[in-house]
N, C-alpha and C positions, 0 to 999 in steps of 0.2 A: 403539491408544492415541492416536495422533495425531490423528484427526477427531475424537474425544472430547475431547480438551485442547483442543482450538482452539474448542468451543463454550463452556468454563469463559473462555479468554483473551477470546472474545467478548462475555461479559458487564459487562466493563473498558469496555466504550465504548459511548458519551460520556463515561459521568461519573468514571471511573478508579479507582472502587473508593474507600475498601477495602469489601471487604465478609465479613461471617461465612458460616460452611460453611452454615447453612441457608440464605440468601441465596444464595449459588453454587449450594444444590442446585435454587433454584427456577427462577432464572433460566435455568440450564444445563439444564434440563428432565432430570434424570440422580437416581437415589437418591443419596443421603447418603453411604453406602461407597463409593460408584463416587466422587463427588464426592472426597471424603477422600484416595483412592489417588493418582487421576489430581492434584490438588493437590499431594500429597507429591511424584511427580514431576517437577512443574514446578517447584517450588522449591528440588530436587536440581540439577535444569539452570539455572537462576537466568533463569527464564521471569516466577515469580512469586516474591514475599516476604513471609516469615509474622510477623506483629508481634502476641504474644499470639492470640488465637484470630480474626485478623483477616488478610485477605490484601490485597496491592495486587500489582501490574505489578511485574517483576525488571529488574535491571540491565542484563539480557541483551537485550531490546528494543532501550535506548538506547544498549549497545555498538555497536550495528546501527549505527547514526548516526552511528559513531565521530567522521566526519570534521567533523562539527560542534563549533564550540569547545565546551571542557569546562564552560564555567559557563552555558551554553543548554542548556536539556533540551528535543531535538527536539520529542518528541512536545506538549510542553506549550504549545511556539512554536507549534504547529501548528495547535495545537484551535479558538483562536479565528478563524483564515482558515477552516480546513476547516468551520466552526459558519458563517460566512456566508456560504461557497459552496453550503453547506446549504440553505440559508435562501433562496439566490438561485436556487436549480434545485428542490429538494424533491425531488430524485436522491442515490442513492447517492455517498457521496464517500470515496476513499483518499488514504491516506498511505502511501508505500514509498520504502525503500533497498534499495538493489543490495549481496549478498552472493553473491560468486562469480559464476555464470553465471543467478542468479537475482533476483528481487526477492521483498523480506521484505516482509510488511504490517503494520504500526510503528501504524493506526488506521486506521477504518471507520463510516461513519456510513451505517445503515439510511436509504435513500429511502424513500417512501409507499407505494411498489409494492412487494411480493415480487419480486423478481428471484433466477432459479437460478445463483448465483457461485459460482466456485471462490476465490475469495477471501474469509481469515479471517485475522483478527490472530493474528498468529504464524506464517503461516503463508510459504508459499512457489509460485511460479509462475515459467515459463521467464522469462528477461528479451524475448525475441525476441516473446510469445504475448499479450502485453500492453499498454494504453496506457501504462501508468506505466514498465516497462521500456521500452521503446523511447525513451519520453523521457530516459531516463537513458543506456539505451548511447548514443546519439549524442551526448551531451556528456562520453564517459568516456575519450576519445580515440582514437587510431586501433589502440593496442595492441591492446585488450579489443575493438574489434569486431573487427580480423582473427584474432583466439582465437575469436571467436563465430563466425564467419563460414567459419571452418575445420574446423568440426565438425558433425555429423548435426544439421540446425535440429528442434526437437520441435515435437508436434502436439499440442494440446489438442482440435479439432474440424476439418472438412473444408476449413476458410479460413484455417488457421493457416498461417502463411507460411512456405513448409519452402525454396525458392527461394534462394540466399544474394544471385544479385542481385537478386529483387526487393526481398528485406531493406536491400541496401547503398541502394538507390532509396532505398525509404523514407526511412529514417535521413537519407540527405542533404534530405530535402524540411524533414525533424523540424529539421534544424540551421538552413535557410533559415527557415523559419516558426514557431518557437519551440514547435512541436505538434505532439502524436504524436496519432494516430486508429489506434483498433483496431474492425474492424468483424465483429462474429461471432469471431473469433480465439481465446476462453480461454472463451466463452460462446454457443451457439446463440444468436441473438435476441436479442443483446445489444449496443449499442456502446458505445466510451468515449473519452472527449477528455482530454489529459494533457500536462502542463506541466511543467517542471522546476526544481528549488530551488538555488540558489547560495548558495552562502559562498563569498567572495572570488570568485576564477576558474573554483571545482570543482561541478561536479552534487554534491550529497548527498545530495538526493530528487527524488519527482514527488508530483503532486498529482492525482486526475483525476476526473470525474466518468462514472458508467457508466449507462446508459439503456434503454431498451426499445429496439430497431431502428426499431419504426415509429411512435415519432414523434422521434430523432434530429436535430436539427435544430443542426450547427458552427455557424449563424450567432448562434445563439441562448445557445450554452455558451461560444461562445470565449471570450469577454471577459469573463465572472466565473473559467472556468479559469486565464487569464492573469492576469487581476488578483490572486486568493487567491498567484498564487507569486510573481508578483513582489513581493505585500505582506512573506511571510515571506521571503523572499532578503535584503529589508530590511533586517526584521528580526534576521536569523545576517548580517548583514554589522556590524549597527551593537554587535551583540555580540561580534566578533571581538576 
């Protein structure tokens, strides 16, 4: 049910919907029934919301972001950095909060290229296995990484970091230089550069852009990954 739900949740972005059951069944590339069911249960979970014969995004997204003040809606704060880091790489761009020992993916924008991602709005990935996680444990304090760090690291692919010191390394380099790099880690031939979002003092998200391996180029990403987050920290700060 779940890799089926998360191709209906990924038809929400960019544009956020709403849209009718045949428009979900087109885009989700799925029949009508199948469309129908898997809807009804995401609106049980409060994933998605049903207004007349019309659906958008559920509450349950933006609980994700709790820690963000109540009258900014994350995701919406988001869309126009995440639209220009777009626009500045022509790469794949997330949005994620940290939920438990994981990061949730809150929004996603398709780069030019097909890239094979394990990431889907809605969905979920180790925090440890990821750009966007690792930019968030290292700013979530020392509790939550010696929780992380005290438990079996998981493996998405042969580079994922199972190591707890090479994880601590990292993480500390993530806090000195405001960026996390995940190279191959949650994706064969894949890398990603990741950023983290503030309100007041606190991480609430990351930001990150994901790429082919060979043509990956930090000198090239940093500085529109950095600038998309610290534009919206700005932002949830000036809205606190």
């Amino acid at each position: 049910m779940l890799e089926k739900a998360t191709f209906i949740l990924e038809c929400f972005s960019p544009s956020g919907g709403p849209f009718r059951l045949s428009e979900l069944s087109e885009l989700a590339g799925l029949p009508k029934p199948t469309v129908h069911r898997l809807a009804a249960d995401l609106v049980r979970l409060g994933w998605l919301e049903r207004s007349g014969a019309q659906y958008r995004l559920g509450a349950k997204l933006f609980e994700l972001g709790s820690l963000v003040p109540h009258r900014l809606d994350l995701r919406e704060a988001a869309l126009p950095f995440l639209q220009d880091l777009f626009e500045a790489t022509r790469e794949t761009v997330h949005l994620g909060v940290r939920d438990g020992m994981e990061v949730v993916y809150l929004e996603r924008i398709h780069g030019h290229e097909a890239l094979q991602l394990p990431s889907r709005i809605g969905g979920s990935l180790p925090l440890s296995c990821t750009g966007v996680g690792k930019a968030l444990l290292a700013f979530l304090g020392a509790e939550l990484t010696e929780e992380v760090l005290s438990q079996p690291l998981p493996s998405l692919t042969p580079y994922s970091i199972t190591d707890p010191v090479r994880l601590r390394t990292a993480l500390e380099k993530i806090r000195v230089s405001g960026l996390a790099y995940e190279e191959q880690e949650a994706a064969l031939e894949v890398s990603c550069i990741a950023a983290p979002v503030f309100s007041g003092g606190t991480a609430v998200a990351a930001l990150s852009v994901a790429v082919p391996r060979s043509r990956f180029s930090p000198a090239q990403l940093a500085p529109a990954v950095r600038t998309a987050a610290l534009g919206l920290s700005r932002v949830l700060r000036a809205g606190a």
